[in-house]
N, C-alpha and C positions, 0 to 999 in steps of 0.2 A: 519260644516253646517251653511248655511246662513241665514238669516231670506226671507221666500219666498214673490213674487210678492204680492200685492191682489187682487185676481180673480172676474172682475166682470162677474156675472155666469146670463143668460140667463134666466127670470122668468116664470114660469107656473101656472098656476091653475086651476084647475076641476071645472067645471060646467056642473052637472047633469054627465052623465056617459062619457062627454067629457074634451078634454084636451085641453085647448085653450094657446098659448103662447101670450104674450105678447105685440105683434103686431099684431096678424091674428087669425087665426085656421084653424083645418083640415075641411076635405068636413065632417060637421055632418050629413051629409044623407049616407054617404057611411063608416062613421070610417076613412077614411083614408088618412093619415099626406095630406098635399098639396106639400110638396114638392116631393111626389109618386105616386100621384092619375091620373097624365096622363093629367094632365088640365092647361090650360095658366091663374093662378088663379090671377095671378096679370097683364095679359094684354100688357105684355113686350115683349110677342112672341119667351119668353123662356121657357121651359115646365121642367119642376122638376130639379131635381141634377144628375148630378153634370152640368148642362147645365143651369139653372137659378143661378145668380149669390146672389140672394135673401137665397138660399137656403145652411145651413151646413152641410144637412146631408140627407140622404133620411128620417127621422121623423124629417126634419122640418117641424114646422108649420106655417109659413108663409113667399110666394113667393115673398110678397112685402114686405120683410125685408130691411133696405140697406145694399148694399153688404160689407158681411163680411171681416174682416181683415185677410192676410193671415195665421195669427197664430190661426183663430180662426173657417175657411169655410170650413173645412175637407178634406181641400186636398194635395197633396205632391205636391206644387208648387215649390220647389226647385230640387225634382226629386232623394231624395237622399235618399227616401223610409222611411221616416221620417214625419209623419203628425202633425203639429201644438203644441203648448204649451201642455204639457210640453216635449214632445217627439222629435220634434225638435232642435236640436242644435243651429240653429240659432234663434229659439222665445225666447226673456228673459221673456214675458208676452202674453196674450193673446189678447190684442191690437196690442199688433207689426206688422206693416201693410208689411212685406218682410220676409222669413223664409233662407234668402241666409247667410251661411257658408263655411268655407274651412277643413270640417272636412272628415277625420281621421287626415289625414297626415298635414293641414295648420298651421303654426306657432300660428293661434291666434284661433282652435278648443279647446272650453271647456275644462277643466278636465273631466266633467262626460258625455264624448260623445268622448276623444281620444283615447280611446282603453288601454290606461296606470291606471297602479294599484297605481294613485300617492300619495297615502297617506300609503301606504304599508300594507295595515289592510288585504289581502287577496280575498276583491271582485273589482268589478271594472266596473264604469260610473254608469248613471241613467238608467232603478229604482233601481239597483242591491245594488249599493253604498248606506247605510244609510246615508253617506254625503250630496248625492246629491238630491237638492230640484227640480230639472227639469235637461234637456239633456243640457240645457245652463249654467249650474252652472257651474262656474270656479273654484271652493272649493269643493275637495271631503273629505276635511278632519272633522273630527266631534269633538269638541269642547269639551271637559272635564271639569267642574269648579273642578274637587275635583278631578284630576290628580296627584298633589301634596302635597294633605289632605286639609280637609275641613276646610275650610279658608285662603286659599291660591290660590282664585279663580284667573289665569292666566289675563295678560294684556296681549293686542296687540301691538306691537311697532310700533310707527306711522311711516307715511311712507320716514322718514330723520333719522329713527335711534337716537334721540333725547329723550331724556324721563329725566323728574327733579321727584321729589318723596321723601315722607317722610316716614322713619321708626319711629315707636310711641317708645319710651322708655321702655314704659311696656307691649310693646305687647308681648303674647306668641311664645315659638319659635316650631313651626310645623317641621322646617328640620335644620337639620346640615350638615356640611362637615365631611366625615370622615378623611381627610387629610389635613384642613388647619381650620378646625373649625365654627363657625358661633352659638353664643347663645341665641343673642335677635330674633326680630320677620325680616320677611323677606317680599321682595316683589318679584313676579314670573311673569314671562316674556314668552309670546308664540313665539317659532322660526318656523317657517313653513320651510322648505329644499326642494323644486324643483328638485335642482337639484344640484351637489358637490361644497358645498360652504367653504369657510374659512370663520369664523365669529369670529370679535375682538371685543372687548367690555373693554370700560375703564370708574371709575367712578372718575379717574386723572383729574379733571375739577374745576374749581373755585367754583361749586355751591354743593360740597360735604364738610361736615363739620364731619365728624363723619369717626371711624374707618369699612371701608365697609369689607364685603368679597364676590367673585364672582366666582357663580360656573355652571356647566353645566350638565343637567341628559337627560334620553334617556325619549322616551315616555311612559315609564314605571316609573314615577319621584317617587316614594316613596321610595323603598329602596335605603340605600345611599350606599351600594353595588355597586350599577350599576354607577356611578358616573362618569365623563366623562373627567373632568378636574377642575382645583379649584386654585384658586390665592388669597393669603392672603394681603400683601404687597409686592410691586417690587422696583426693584433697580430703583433710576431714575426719582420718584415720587415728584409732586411738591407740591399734596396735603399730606397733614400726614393722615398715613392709610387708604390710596387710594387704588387702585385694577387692573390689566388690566389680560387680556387674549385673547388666539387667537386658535382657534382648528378647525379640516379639520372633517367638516362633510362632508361624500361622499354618504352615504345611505336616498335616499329622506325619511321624515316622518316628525314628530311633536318631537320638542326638547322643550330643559324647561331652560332658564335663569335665574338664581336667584341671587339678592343685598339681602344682610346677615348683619345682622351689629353685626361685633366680638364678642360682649359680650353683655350678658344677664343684662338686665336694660339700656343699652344704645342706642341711634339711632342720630337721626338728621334727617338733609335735605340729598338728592344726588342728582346729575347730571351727566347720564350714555349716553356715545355714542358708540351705538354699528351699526356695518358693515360690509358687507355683499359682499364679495368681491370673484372673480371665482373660482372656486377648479379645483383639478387635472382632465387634460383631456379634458375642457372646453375651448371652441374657447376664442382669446383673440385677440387684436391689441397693447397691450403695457404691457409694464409689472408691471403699475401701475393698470392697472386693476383685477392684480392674486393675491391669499390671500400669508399668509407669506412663505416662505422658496420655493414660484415657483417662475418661471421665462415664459415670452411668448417667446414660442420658436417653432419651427418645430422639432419633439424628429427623432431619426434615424429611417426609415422606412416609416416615417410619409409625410403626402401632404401638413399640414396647420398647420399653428401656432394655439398649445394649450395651456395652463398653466401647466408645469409640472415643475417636480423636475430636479433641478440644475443638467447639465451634470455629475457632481463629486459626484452624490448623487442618479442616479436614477435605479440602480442596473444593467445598461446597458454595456460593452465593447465598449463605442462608437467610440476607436480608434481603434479599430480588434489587440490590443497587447496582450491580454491575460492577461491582467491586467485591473481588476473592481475597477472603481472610488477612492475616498479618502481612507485611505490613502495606497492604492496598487499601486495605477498610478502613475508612475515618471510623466504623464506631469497634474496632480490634485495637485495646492497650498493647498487647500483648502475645505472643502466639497460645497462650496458655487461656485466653479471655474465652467465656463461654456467652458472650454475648454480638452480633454483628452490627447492633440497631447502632442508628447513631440518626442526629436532626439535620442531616446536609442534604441539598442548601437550605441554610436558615438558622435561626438565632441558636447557638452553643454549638455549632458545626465549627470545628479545631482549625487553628489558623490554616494549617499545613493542607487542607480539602478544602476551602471554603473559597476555593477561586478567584482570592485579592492577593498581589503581593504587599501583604501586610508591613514586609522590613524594606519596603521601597528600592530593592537591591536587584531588580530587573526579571527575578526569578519566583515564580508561582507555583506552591503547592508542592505535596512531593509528587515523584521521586525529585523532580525539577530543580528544587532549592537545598540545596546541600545542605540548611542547617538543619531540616527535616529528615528525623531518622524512619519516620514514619508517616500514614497520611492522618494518624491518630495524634499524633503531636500538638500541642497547643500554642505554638510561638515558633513563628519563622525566624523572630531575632534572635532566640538563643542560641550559643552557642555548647548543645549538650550531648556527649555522647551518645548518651541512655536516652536522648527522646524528654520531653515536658511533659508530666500528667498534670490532669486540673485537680485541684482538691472540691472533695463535695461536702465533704465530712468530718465530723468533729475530729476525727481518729484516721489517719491516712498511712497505711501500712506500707513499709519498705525493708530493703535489705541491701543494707550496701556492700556485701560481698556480690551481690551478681554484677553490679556497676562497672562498666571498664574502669578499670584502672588509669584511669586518666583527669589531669586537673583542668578541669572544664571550666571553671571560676576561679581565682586568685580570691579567698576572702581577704578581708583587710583587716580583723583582729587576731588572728593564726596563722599560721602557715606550715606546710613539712611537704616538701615536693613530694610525688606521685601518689598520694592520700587520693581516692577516688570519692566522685562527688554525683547527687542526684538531685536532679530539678523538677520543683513545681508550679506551677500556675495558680493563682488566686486573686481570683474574680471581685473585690470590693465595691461598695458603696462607700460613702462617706462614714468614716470610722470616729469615734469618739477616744478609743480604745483598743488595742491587740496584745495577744500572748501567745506567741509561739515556741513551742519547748517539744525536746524527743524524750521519748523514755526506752532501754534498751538494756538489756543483759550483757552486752559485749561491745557496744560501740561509746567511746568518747567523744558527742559528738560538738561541733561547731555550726551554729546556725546564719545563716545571712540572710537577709529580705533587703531584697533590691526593687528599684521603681519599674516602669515600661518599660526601658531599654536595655533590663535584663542585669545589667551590671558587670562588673567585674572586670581583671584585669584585658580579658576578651576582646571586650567592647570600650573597657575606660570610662566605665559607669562608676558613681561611687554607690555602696551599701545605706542601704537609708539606717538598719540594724545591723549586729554582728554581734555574735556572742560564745564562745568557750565553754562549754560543759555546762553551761547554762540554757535558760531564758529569754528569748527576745521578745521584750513588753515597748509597746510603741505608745503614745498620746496619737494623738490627732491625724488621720492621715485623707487625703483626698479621695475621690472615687476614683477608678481606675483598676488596670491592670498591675500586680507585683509578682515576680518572683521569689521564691523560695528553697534556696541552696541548703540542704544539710549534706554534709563531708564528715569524714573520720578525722579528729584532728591530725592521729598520726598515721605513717605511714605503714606500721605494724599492719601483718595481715593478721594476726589471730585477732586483733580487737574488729574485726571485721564481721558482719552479720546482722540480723533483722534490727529493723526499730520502727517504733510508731512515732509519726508524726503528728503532735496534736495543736488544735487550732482554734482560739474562741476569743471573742472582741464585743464590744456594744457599739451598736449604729450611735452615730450623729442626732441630735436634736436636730431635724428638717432630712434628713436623709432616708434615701432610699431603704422600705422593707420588704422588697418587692423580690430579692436574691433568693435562688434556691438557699444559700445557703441558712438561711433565715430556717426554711418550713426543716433543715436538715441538724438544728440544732449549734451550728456556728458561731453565731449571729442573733440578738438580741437588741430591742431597744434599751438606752439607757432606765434607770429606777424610775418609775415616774411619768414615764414616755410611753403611748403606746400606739400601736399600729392604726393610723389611721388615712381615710380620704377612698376614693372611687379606686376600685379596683384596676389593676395595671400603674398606677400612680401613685400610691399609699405609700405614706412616710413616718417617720418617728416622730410622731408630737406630743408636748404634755397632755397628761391625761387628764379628765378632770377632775381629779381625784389628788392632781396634783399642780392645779392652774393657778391657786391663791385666789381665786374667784369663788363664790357661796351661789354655784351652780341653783343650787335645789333653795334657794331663800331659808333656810331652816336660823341660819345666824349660827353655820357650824362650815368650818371652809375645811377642807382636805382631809388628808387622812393624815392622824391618824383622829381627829379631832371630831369627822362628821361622821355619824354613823351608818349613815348609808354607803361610805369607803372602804371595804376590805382589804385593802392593798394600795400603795401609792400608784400603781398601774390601773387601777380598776377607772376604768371611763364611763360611770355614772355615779353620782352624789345622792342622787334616791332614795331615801330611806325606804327599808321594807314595810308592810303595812303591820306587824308587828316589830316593834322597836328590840335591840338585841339590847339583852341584861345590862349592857353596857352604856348604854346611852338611852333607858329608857328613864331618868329621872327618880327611879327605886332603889332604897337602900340591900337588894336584893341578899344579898349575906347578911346583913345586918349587923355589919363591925363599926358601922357608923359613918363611915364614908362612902359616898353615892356618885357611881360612873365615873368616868375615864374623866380627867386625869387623877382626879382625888382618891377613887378607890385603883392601890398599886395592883390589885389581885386582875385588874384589865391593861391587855396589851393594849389595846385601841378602843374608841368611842363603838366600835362594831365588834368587841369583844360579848362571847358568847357567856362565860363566867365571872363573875366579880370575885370570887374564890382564888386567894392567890397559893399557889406551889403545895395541889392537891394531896400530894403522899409526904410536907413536910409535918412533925409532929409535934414540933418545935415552935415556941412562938417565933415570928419573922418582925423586923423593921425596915425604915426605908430608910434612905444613904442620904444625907442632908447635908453633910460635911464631906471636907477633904478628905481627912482622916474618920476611918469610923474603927473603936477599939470595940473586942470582946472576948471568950471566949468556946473553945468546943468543950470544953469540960464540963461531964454531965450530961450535955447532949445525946440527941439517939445518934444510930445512923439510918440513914433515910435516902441515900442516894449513892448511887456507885459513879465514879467520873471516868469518864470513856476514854483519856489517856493515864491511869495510873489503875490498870484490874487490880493488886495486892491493894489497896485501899480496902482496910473493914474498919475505920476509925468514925468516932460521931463527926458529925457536919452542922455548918451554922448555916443559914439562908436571908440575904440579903433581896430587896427591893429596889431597884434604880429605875429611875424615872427620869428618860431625857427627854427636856420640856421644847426641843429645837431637834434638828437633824445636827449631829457631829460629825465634823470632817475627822478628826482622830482622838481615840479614846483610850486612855492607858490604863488597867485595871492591876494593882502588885497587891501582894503580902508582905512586903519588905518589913521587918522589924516584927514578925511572929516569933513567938517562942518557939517554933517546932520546926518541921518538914512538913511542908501544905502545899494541898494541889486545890489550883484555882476554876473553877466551870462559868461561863456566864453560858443562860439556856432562859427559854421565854417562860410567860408569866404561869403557865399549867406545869412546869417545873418535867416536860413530858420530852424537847427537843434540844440539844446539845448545840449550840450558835458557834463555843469555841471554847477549848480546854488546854490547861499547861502543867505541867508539874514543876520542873526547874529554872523559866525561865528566868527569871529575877533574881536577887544577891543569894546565891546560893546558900540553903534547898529552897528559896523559897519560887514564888511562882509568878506569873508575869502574861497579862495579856496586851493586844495592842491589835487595837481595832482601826477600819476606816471607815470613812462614810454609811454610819451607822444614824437608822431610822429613827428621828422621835417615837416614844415609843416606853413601855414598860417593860423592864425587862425582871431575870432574878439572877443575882448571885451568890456563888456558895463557894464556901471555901471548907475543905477536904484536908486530906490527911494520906501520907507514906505510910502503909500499914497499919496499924493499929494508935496511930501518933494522935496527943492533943494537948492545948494548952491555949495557953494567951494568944491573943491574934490581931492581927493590926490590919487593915484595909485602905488602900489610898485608890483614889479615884481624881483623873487630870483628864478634860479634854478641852480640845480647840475646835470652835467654829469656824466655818467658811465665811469670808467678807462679803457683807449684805445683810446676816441671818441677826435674827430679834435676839437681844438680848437681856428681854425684861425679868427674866425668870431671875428666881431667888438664888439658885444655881449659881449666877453669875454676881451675886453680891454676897460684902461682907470679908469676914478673916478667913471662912470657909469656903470661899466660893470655889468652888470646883468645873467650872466652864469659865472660857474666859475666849475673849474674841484673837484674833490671830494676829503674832508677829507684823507689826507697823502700821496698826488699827486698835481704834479705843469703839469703847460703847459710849455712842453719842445718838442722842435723839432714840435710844431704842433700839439702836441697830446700829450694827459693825462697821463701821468705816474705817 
């Protein structure tokens, strides 16, 4: 109940056996009021009520009142059969000069004038409602101080959900938790509920200094019977003996919040934020707007997005398979999963549904086979607490604080007993290559990949990988199923928390490219390889672009040599029906060297420009030798390097020209005068391949390339701020055994390619 209007009320007073108001009086010769007597008593040529506007009521007494306000001249001006304050829904007062409303049905009709019982007490609107102080009152609910015994007179939460407050040390304590406790004195909180709300409440805030407790009662707050929820301390807490909570009130009424402070004699200051966020069922447009464990969604059946519970959680069949949510659903990870579809029976349907005893151990599917925590599970041989997901994705998100706490795998390059651990499934083809690595603000973590039978001390698998805060990079691995174990290495719980698991390999030459994982960004043919053959059967083969065959008769074989090859992937040799700058036999710049390989300004015979390192201003040369000396003095600057931003120093611009594919390629400054930062970046001087500032005999710089394309590139060598001088350039690579080594490159006192450790150049080529 509200504290009502103040009514200024109409005065009268008797004289002799008459009643005169305050403004006029009735006819004293006849008794009776003027606003009934039949007489034009104030001369306006309006006669009584409801036709004189002077007049409230047929016993007014006087027509020459001014005209009343509509909340107050007794009439249904609104028409909605409602006359004036307090009967009216639209009068908040008896002044209010409009009586207009959109009640029953208008979004903004009263409480005690909508036809609704909103405080749940049984009656309902004004006069009916003891809540209600007029038809306008928005509050039917009636106020209690001793709700929650006497001295525990309830606050109101302002209207941000904010509230600081002190508990006294030695105040008496009026209520307890029966399930998380509460000794000293408390402070009590009124929640009003409309309508299904989630309401969280935390006193996890800087301005709490004392050990709180926080708990929630029905309108009935005394016995602690009824009790609705209760949080002593949580996981997670940045204050010590802090508090949070979250519960789905769905039933409108009056609820009771209470800050507790743990123990008897103790209190302090708090600062409590509690919120008020949509309940089940309730329209939404995001699903920041719905309290915990909903989602804004259109549920199945449904016209509009409400806040309900997670598709894997809301006791619905929303995929028509005869299987209810977590963990019944092969296609429910999770209860939290907003999706039920899943392909059972049939290819990607999870071991744990797919109606084979896959681990030959007598036991089919869940719940059947204990190692299944779920029927979403991917592997009946593992053995995991947390259930198997499959990886689809480059980026495979996890959190090993929700993990049991239990060591599900024995890795074999780490160990610290009860470090909890997560398992995944991955799907391969034949692999050329793998890298599996976590990235993570809070976890150190240790990675394993084990073969099909999961691994580990479990099972007495050995780890095909294993790695420590690292990395695991594999060679060559079969088709098949693997595992994927990432564990915290230690057992600290603070290092515990999210991390993304990420995941990317090149298929096999002759291997399957047919895996989701492939169209999902995984999964790639080798350089060279490209996706080919009849669909459903399509494998990694050289392309022709990179067969060593003169596909197109041009007397120009691959790329980067033929000009119809854009890329060593590209699988046609074709030239276009105009020839690119590059390969069309014109000295198109006119520096005097014509096409790929002779003019360095072309990355490839399909280079579009013969113009080498566009914004340099600088004359440029090509790298002929080991060593190539010069200097930045004098020079502009013409180019910023992507790892050193304070660089505003001139820059010089080299040419290299690798006349073969390089298995590895070492680029320094060693023996510069200065501090220099090194760039190698393609021939338009426009893309960044790879940059370093220190890595060489310190400051100088240091690259180290692998399996880098024939091909024209540029280098440039930079500078630490403002720095320049003398500059020294060394250039080393090794070929791979097989690859031609006719090139000038590879001869002389300068040769700077040379074929690889326990192979000579014979006949041309590496052996």
């Amino acid at each position: 109940m509200r504290t009502p209007w103040l009514v200024c009320v109409a005065c009268s007073l008797v004289v002799g056996a008459y009643e005169v108001g305050c403004g006029g009086g009735g006819n004293a010769k006849s008794g009776t009021p003027e606003c009934s007597d039949g007489i034009d008593n104030d001369g306006d040529g309006l006669v009584d009520f409801p036709d004189d506007p002077g007049c409230e009521s047929a016993n007014g007494s006087d027509e020459g009142h001014l005209q009343w306000p509509q909340c107050s001249d007794g009439r249904d001006n609104d028409g909605d059969g409602k006359i004036d304050f307090p009967y009216d829904p639209g009068c908040l007062a008896p002044q209010q000069d409009t009586e207009t409303d959109d009640c029953p049905d208008g979004p903004n009709c009263p409480q005690c004038s909508n036809g609704k019982d909103d405080d749940n007490n049984g009656v309902t609107d004004f006069p009916n409602d003891p809540g209600c102080t007029s038809a306008a009152d928005n509050d039917e609910f009636t106020d209690n101080p001793a709700a929650c015994a006497t001295g525990t007179a309830p606050l109101a939460l302002p209207f941000d959900g904010h509230v600081t407050g002190t508990i006294d040390p030695v105040a008496i304590s009026h209520l307890s938790s029966p399930t998380c406790g509460g000794g000293g004195g408390e402070q009590v909180y009124e929640l009003r509920i409309m309508n299904p709300k989630v309401v969280t409440a935390t006193t996890d805030l800087g301005g709490t200094n004392f050990d709180t407790v926080l708990y929630v009662r029905p309108a009935d707050c005394i016995p602690a019977a009824g009790e609705l929820t209760c949080n002593d301390d949580f996981m997670g807490s940045t204050q010590t003996g802090s508090s949070s909570l979250a519960i789905s009130l769905a039933t409108p009424g009056v609820y009771y919040l209470v800050v507790d402070s743990h123990d008897a004699g103790t209190g302090g200051n708090f600062e409590m934020q509690v919120d008020f966020l949509a309940g089940e069922g309730e329209p939404c447009d995001g699903n920041a707007s719905c309290g915990t464990g909903l989602v804004c969604r259109i549920p199945l059946g449904g016209s509009q997005k409400v806040c309900a519970k997670h598709v894997c959680s809301d006791g619905i069949d929303d995929d028509g398979d005869g299987k209810l949510d977590y963990p019944n659903d092969p296609g429910c990870q999770s209860p939290d999963d907003d999706d039920e579809t899943d392909t059972c029976p049939g290819v990607g349907c999870p071991e744990c549904a797919d109606g084979i005893d896959n681990d030959h151990d007598g036991q089919i599917d869940y719940p059947n086979d204990v190692t299944c925590t779920s029927a979403a599970d991917n592997s009946e041989s593992c053995p995991s607490s947390d259930g198997v997901a499959l990886i689809t994705g480059p980026a495979t998100m996890g959190d090993i604080s929700l993990a049991t706490v239990h060591d599900d795998v024995t890795n074999s390059c780490s160990y610290e007993a009860g470090s909890p651990d997560l398992t995944y499934r991955l799907d391969l083809p034949a692999v050329q290559s793998l890298t599996l690595s976590v990235t993570s603000a809070d976890l150190y973590p240790t990675i394993e990949l084990y073969g099909a039978t999961c691994g580990g001390t479990a099972v007495g698998g050995a780890a095909v990988g294993c790695q420590e805060g690292g990395a695991v990079t594999e060679g060559s691995l079969a088709a098949g199923s693997y595992y994927v174990v990432v564990e915290n290495t230690y057992a600290d719980t603070f290092e515990y928390g999210p991390f993304t698991l990420n995941v990317s390999g090149k298929i096999a030459t002759g291997g399957s490219c047919e895996s989701s994982l492939v169209a999902a960004g995984v999964l790639s043919c080798p350089v060279g390889d490209a996706c080919k053959g009849t669909v459903g059967m399509r494998t990694c083969q050289h392309a022709l672009c990179s067969d060593g065959i003169d596909n197109d008769g041009d007397g120009k074989i691959d790329y980067p040599f033929d000009p119809g090859c854009t890329d060593p992937g590209d699988d046609t040799e074709a030239n276009p029906t105009t020839l690119p700058v590059c390969g069309d036999g014109m000295d198109n710049d006119a520096d005097g060297t014509t096409d790929f390989p002779a003019d360095y300004g072309c990355s490839s015979a399909a280079g579009a420009s013969e113009k080498f390192c566009m914004t340099e201003m600088d004359a440029t040369a090509l790298i002929t030798a080991k060593t190539t000396v010069g200097t930045t003095v004098g020079k502009s600057n013409d180019h910023a390097p992507t790892c050193q931003l304070t660089s505003a120093a001139p820059d010089i611009v080299y040419a290299l020209s690798l006349p073969v594919p390089v298995a590895s390629l070492v680029i320094d400054t060693n023996g510069s005068a200065f501090d220099t930062v090194l760039s190698l970046i393609d021939t338009q001087c426009t893309a960044t391949i790879a940059c370093n500032d220190d890595g060489g005999t310190f400051p100088q710089s240091k690259l180290t390339l692998t399996n880098m394309l024939a091909g024209n590139y540029a280098v440039i060598i930079d500078a630490y701020q403002s720095n320049s001088g003398a500059t020294k350039l060394n250039v080393n690579g090794i070929v791979a055994p097989g690859t031609a080594c006719t090139a000038a490159a590879f001869t002389g006192a300068n040769a700077w390619l040379t074929c690889p450790t326990g192979t000579t150049c014979t006949g041309g080529t590496c052996h």
